[in-house]
C-alpha positions in Angstrom: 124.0 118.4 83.6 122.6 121.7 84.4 121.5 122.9 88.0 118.5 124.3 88.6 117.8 125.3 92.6 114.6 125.4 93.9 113.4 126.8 97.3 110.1 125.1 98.9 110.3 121.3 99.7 109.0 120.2 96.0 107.7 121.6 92.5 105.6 119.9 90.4 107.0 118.4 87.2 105.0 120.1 85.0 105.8 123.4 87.1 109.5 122.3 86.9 109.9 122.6 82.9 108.2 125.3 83.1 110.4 127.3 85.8 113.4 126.1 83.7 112.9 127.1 80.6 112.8 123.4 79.4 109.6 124.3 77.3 107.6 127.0 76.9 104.0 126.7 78.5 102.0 124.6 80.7 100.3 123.3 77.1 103.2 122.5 76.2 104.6 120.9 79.7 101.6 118.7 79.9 101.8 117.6 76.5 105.4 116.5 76.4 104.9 114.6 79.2 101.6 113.2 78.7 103.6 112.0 75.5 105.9 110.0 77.7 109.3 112.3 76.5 110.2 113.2 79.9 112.0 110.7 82.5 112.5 112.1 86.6 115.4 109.7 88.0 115.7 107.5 84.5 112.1 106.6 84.0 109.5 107.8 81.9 107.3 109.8 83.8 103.5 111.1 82.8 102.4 112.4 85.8 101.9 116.1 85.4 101.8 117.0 89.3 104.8 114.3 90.1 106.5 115.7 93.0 110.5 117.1 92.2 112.7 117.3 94.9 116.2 118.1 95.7 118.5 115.9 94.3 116.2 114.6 92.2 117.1 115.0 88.0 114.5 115.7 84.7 115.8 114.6 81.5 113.8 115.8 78.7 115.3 115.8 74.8 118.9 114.9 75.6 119.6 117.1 78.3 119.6 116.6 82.0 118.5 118.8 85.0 119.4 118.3 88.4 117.5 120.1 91.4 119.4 121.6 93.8 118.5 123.8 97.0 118.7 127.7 96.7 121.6 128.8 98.9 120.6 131.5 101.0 121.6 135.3 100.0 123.8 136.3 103.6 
């Protein structure tokens, strides 16, 4: 399961597989998910402006995500 950290209080999914490289456009985001191919905490989810937190994990074509919170640079 990868890690991908994050650093407001949410990003939007289609945002999310964006940000991580998961696919390569927002065309693209909103099609795969549209398409019912992506599930947020094991279920199939087709909203494009679903709300991903911390802890929460994006599975899209056999791989998992799971967000975490940036640590702070001291």
């Amino acid at each position: 399961m990868e890690k991908i950290s994050i650093n407001t209080e949410y990003i939007k999914l289609d945002q999310f597989l964006k940000y991580a490289n998961i696919v390569e456009s927002g065309g693209v985001a909103k099609i795969v998910i549209q398409d019912g191919l992506v599930k947020v905490n094991g279920e199939v989810c087709t909203q494009r402006g679903k709300k991903i937190r911390v802890n929460d994990t994006v599975e899209f074509e056999n791989s998992k995500f799971i967000v975490i919170e940036e640590e702070s640079v001291k």
